[in-house]
KEVO-716793 format. One record per residue: residue number from 1; residue in one letter; y, z negated, x negated of N, C-alpha, C, CB in turn. Coordinates in nm, 2 decimals, always signed. Glycine has a CB too. Layout:
BEGIN
[NUM A [Y Z X] [Y Z X] [Y Z X] [Y Z X]] ...
# end
This chain:
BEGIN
[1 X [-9.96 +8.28 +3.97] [-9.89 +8.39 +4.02] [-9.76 +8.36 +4.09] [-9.98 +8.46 +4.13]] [2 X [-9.72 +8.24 +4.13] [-9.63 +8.14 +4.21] [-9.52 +8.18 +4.05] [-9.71 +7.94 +4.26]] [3 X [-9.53 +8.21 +4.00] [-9.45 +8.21 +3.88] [-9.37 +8.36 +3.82] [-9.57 +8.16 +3.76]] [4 X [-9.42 +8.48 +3.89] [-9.42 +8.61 +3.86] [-9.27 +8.65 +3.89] [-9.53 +8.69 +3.93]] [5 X [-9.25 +8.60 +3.95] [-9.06 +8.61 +4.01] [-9.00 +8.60 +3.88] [-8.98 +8.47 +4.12]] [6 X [-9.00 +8.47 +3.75] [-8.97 +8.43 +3.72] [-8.98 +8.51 +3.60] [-9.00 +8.34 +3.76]] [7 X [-9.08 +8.58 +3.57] [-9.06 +8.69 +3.49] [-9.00 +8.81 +3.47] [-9.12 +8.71 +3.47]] [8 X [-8.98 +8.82 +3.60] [-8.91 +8.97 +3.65] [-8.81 +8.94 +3.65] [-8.93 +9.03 +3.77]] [9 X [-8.73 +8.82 +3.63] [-8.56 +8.79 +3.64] [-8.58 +8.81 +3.48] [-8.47 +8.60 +3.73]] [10 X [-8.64 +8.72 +3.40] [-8.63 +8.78 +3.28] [-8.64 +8.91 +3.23] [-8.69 +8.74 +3.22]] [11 X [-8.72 +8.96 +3.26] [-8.75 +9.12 +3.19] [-8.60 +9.22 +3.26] [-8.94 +9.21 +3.27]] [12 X [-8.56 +9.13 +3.39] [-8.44 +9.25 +3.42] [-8.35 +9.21 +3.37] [-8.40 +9.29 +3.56]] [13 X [-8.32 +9.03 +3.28] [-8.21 +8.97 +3.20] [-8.21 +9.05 +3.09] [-8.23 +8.83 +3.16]] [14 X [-8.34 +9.08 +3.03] [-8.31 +9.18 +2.87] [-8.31 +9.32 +2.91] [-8.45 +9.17 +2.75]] [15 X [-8.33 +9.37 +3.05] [-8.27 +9.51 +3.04] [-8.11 +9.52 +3.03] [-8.32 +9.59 +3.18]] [16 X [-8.03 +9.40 +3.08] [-7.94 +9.44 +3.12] [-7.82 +9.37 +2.98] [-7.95 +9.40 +3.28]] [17 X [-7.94 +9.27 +2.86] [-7.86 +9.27 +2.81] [-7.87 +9.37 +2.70] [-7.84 +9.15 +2.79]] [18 X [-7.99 +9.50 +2.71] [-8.02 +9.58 +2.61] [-7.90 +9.70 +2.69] [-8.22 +9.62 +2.58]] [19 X [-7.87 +9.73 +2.79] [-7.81 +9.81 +2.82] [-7.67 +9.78 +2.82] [-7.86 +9.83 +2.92]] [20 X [-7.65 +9.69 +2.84] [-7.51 +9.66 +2.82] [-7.45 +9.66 +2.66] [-7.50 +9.52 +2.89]] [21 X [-7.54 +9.60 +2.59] [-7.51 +9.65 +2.42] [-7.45 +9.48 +2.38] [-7.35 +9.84 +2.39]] [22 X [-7.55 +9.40 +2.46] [-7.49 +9.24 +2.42] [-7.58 +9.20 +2.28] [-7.54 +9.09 +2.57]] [23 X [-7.70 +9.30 +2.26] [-7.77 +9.27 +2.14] [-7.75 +9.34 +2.05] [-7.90 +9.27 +2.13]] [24 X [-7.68 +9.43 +2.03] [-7.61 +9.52 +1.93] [-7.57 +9.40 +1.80] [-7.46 +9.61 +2.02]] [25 X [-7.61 +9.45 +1.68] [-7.53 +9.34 +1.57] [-7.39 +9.42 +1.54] [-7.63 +9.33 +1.40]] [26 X [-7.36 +9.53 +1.57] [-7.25 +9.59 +1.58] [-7.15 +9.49 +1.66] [-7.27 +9.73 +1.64]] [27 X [-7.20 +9.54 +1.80] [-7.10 +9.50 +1.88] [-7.00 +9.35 +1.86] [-7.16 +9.50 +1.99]] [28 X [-7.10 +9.24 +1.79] [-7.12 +9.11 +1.77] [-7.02 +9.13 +1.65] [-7.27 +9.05 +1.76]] [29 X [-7.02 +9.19 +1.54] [-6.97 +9.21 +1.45] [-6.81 +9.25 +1.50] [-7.04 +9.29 +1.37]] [30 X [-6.80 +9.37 +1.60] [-6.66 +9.38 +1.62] [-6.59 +9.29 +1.69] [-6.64 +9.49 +1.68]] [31 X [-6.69 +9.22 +1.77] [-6.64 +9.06 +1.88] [-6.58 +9.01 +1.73] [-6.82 +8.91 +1.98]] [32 X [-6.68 +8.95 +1.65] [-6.59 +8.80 +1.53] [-6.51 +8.87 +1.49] [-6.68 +8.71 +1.38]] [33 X [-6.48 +8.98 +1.41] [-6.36 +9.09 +1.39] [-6.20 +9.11 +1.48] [-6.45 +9.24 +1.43]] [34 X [-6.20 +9.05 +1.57] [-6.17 +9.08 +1.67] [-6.11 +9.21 +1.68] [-6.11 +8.99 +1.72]] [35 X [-6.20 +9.30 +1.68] [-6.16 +9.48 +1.74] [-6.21 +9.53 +1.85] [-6.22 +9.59 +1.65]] [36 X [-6.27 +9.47 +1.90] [-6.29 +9.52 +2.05] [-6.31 +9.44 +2.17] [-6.41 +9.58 +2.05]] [37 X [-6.32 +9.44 +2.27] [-6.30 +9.35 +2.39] [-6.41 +9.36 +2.44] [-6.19 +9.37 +2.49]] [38 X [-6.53 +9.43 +2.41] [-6.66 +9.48 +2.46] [-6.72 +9.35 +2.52] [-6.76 +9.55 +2.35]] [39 X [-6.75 +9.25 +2.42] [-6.82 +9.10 +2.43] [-6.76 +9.05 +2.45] [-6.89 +9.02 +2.35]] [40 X [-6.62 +9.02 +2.49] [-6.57 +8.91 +2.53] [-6.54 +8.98 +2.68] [-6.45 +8.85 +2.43]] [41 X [-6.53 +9.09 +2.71] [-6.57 +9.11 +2.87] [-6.71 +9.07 +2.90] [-6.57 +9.28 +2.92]] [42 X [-6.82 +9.06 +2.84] [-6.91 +9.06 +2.87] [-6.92 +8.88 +2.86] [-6.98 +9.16 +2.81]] [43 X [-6.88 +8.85 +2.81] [-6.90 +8.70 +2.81] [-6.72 +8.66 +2.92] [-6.90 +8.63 +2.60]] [44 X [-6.68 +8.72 +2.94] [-6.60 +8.62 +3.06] [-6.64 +8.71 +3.17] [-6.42 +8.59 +3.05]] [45 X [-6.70 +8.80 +3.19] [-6.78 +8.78 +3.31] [-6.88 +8.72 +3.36] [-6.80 +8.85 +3.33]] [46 X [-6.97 +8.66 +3.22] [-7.04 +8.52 +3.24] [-7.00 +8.40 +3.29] [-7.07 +8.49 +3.15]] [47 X [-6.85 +8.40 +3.21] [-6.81 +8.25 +3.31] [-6.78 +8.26 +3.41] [-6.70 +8.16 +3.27]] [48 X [-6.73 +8.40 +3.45] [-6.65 +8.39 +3.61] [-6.77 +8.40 +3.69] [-6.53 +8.53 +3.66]] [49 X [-6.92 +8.44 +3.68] [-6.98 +8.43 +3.75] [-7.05 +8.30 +3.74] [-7.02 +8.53 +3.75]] [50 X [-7.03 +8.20 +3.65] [-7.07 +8.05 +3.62] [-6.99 +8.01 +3.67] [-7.09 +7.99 +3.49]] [51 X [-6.89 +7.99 +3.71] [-6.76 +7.92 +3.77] [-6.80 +7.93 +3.91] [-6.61 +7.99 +3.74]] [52 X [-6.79 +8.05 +3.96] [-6.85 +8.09 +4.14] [-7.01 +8.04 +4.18] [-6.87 +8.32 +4.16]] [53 X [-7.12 +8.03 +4.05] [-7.23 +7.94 +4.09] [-7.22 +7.80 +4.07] [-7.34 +7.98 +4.04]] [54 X [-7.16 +7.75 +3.98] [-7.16 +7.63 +4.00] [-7.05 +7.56 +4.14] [-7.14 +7.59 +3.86]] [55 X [-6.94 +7.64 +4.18] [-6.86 +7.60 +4.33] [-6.98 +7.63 +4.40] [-6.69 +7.70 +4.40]] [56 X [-7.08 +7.71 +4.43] [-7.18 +7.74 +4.54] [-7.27 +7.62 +4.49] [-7.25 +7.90 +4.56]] [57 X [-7.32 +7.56 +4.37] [-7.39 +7.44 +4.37] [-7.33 +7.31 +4.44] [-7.42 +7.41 +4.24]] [58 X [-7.23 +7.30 +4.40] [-7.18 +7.16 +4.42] [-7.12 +7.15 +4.59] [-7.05 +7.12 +4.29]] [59 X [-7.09 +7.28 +4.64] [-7.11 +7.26 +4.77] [-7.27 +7.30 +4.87] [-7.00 +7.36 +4.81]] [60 X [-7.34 +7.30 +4.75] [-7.50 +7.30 +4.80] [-7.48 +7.41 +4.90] [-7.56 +7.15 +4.88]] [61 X [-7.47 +7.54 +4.86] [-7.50 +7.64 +4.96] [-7.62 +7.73 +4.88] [-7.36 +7.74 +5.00]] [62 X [-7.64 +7.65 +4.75] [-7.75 +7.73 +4.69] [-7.90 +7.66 +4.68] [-7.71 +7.77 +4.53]] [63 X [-7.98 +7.70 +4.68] [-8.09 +7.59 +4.65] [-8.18 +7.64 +4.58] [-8.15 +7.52 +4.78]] [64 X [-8.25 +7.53 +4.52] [-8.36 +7.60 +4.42] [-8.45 +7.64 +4.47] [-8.42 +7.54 +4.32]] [65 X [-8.61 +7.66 +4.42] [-8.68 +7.77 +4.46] [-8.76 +7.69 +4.55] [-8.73 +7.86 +4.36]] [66 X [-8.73 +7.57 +4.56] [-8.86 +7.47 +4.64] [-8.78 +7.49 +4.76] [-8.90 +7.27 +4.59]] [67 X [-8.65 +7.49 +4.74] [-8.53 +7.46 +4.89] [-8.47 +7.35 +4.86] [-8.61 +7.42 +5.06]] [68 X [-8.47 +7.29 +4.76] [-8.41 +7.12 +4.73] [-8.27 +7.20 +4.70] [-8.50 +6.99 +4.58]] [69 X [-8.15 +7.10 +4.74] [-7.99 +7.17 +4.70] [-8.05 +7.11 +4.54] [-7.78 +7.07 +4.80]] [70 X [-7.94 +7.22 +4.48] [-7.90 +7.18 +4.30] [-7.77 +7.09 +4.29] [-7.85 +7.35 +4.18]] [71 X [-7.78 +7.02 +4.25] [-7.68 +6.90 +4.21] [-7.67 +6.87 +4.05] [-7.72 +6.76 +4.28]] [72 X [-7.55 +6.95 +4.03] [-7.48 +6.98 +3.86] [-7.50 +6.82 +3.87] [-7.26 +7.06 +3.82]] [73 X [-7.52 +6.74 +3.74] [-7.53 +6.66 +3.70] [-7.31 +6.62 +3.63] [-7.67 +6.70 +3.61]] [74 X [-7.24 +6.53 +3.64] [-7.13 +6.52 +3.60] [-7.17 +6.46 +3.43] [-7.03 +6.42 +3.72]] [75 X [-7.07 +6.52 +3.35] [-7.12 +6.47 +3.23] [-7.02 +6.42 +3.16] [-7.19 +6.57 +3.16]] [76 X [-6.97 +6.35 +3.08] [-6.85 +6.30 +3.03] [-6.83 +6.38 +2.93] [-6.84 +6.17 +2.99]] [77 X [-6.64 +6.43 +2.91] [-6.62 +6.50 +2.87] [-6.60 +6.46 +2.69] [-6.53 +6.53 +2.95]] [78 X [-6.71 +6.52 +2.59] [-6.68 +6.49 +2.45] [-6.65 +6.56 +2.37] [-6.76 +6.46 +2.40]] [79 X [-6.49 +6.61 +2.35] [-6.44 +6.73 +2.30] [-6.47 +6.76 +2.13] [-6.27 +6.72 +2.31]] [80 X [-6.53 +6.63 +2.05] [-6.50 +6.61 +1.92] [-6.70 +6.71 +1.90] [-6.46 +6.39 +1.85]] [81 X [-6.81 +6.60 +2.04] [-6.90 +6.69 +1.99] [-6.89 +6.85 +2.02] [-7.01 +6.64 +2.03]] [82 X [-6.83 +6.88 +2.13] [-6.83 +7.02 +2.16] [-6.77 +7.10 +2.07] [-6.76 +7.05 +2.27]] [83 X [-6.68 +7.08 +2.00] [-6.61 +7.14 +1.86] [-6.69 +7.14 +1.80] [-6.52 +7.09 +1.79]] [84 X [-6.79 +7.07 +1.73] [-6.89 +7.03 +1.63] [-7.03 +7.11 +1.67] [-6.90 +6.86 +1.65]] [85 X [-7.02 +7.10 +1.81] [-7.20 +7.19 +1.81] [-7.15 +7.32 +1.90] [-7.36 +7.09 +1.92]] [86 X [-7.01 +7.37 +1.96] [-6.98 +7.50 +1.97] [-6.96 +7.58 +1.79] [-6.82 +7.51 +2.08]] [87 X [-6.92 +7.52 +1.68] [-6.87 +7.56 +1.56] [-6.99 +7.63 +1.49] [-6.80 +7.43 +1.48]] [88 X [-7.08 +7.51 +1.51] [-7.22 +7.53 +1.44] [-7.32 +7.63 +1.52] [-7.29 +7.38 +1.42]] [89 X [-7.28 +7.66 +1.66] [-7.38 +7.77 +1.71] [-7.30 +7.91 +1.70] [-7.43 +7.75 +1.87]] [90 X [-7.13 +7.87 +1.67] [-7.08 +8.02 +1.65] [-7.10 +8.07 +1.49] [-6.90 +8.03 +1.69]] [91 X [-7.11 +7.96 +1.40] [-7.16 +8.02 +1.25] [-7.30 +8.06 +1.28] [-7.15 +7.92 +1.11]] [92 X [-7.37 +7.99 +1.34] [-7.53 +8.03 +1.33] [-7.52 +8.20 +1.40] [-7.65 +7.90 +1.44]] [93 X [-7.47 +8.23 +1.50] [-7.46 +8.34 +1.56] [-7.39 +8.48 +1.47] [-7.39 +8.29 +1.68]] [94 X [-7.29 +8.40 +1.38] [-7.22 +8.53 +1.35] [-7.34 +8.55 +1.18] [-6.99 +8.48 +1.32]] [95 X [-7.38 +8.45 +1.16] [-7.47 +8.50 +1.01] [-7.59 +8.54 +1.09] [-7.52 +8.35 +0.87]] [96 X [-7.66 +8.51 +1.16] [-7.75 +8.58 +1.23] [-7.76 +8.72 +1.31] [-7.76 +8.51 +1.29]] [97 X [-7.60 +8.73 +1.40] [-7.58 +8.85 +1.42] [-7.63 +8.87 +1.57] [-7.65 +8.94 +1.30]] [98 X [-7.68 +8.75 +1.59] [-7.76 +8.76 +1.73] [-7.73 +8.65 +1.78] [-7.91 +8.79 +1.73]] [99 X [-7.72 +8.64 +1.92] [-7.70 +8.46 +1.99] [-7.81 +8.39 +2.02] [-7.63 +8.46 +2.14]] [100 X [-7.91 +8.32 +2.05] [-8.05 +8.27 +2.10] [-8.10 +8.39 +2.22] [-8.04 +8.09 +2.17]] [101 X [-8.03 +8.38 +2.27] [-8.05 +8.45 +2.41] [-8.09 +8.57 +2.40] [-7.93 +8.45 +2.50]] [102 X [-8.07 +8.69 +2.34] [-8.17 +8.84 +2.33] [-8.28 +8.83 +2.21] [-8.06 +8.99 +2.29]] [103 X [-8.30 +8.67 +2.14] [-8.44 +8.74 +2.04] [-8.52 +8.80 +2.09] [-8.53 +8.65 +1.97]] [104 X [-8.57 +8.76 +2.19] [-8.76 +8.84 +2.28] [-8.65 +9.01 +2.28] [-8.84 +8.74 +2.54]] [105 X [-8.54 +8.97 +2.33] [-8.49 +9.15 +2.40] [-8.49 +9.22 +2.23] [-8.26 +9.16 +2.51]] [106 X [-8.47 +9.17 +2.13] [-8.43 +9.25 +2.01] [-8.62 +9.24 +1.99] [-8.30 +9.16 +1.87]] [107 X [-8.69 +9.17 +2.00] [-8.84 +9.17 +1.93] [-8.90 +9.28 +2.00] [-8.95 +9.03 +1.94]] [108 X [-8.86 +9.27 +2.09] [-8.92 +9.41 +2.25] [-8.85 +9.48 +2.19] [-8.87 +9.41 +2.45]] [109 X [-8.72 +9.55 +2.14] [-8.69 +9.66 +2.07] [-8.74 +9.70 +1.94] [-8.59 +9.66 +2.06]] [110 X [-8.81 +9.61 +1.88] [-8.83 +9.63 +1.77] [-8.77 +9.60 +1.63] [-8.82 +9.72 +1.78]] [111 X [-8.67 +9.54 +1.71] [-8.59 +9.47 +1.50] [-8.68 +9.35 +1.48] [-8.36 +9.37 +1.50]] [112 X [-8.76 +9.37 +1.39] [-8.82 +9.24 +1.38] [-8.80 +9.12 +1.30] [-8.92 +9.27 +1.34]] [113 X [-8.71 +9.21 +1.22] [-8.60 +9.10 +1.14] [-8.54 +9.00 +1.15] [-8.51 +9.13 +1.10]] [114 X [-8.56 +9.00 +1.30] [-8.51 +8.88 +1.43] [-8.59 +8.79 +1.42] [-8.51 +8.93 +1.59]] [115 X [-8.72 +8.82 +1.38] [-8.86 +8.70 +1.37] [-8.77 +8.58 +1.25] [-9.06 +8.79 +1.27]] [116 X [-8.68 +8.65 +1.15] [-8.64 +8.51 +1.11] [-8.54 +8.44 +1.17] [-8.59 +8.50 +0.98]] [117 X [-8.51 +8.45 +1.27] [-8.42 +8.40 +1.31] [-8.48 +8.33 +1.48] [-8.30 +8.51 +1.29]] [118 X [-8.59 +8.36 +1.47] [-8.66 +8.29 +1.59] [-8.72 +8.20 +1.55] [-8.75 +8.36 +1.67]] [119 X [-8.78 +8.23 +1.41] [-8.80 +8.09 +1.30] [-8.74 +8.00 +1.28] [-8.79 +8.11 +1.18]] [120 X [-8.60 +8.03 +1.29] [-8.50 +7.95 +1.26] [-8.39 +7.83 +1.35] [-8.45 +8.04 +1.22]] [121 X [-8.44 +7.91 +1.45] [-8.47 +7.83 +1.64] [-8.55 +7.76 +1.67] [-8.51 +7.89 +1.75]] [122 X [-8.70 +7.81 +1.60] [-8.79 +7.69 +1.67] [-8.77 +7.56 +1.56] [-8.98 +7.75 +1.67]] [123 X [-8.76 +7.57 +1.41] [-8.71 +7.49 +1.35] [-8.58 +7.42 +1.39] [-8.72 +7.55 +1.24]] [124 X [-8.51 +7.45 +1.36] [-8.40 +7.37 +1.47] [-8.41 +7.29 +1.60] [-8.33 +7.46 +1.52]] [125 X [-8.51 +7.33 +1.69] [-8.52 +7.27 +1.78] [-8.62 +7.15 +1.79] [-8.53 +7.36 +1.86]] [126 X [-8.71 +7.23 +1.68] [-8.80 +7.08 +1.65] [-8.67 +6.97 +1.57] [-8.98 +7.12 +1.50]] [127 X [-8.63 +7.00 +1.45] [-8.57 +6.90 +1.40] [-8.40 +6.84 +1.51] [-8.54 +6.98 +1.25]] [128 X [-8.39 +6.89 +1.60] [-8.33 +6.78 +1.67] [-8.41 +6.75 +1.80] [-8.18 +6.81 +1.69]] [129 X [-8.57 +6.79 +1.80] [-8.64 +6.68 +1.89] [-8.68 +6.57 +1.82] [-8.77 +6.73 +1.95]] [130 X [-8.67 +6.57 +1.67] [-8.73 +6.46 +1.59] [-8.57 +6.35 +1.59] [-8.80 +6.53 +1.40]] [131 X [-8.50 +6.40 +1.59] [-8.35 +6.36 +1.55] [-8.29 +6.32 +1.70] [-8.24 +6.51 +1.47]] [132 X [-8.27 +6.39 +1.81] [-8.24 +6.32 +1.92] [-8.24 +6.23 +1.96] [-8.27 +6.35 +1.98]] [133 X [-8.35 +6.10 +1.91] [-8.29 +5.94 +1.96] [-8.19 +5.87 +1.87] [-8.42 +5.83 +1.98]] [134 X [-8.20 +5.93 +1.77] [-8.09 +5.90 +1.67] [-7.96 +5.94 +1.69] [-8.11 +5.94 +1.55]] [135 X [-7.93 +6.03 +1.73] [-7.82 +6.12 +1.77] [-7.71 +6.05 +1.86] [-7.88 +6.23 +1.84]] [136 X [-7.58 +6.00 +1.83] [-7.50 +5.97 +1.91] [-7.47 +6.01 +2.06] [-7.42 +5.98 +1.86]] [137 X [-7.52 +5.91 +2.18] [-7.50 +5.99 +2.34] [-7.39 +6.01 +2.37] [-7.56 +5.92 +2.46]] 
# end
């Protein structure tokens, strides 16, 4: 039951990305199009509010749910992989039509056509848990 918080931030994450129209294959379509500014307000209001939590992490005014401060981990900057695995999650996203993040909110609506593409995640994620020690750090 120590856990039930944890579902309610989710269930109010997919109201607000079903309301906002972030799972729309429309909208996603006019984002790569570039005809509308809809998703890319909605996604740089993501970062500006990622930018303001991560300054409240690293000055530890936030803490996780035990009370321990969060301390961002510093990570070295690898521009060649970030091109390489930002490229390959923006094709996966634009032939998919959906980002990882609203499958359950699209399966709770009902497109179920999304089940291939949750297929297509869990496969992925197994094949670079098998591939990850191989994988350049």
């Amino acid at each position: 039951m120590k856990y039930v918080r944890f579902l309610f931030i989710g269930i109010l994450f997919g109201i607000i990305l079903s309301k906002s129209e972030a799972i729309s294959w429309y909208r996603i379509y006019e984002m790569f199009k570039f005809q509308s500014f809809h998703m890319y307000g909605i996604i740089g209001t993501a970062v500006f509010t990622s930018m303001i939590l991560m300054f409240l992490f690293k000055r530890q005014y936030i803490k996780d749910y035990l009370g321990n401060p969060i301390i961002p981990k510093v990570k070295d900057k690898h521009y060649v992989k970030t091109l390489v695995g930002g490229t390959i999650f923006g094709l996966g996203w634009a032939l998919a039509g959906s980002c990882p993040a609203p499958i359950f909110v699209l399966i709770g609506n009902g497109v179920f056509s999304i089940l291939i593409v949750l297929f297509g995640a869990i496969i992925g994620a197994f094949i670079y848990g098998l591939l990850s020690n191989k994988l350049p750090k």
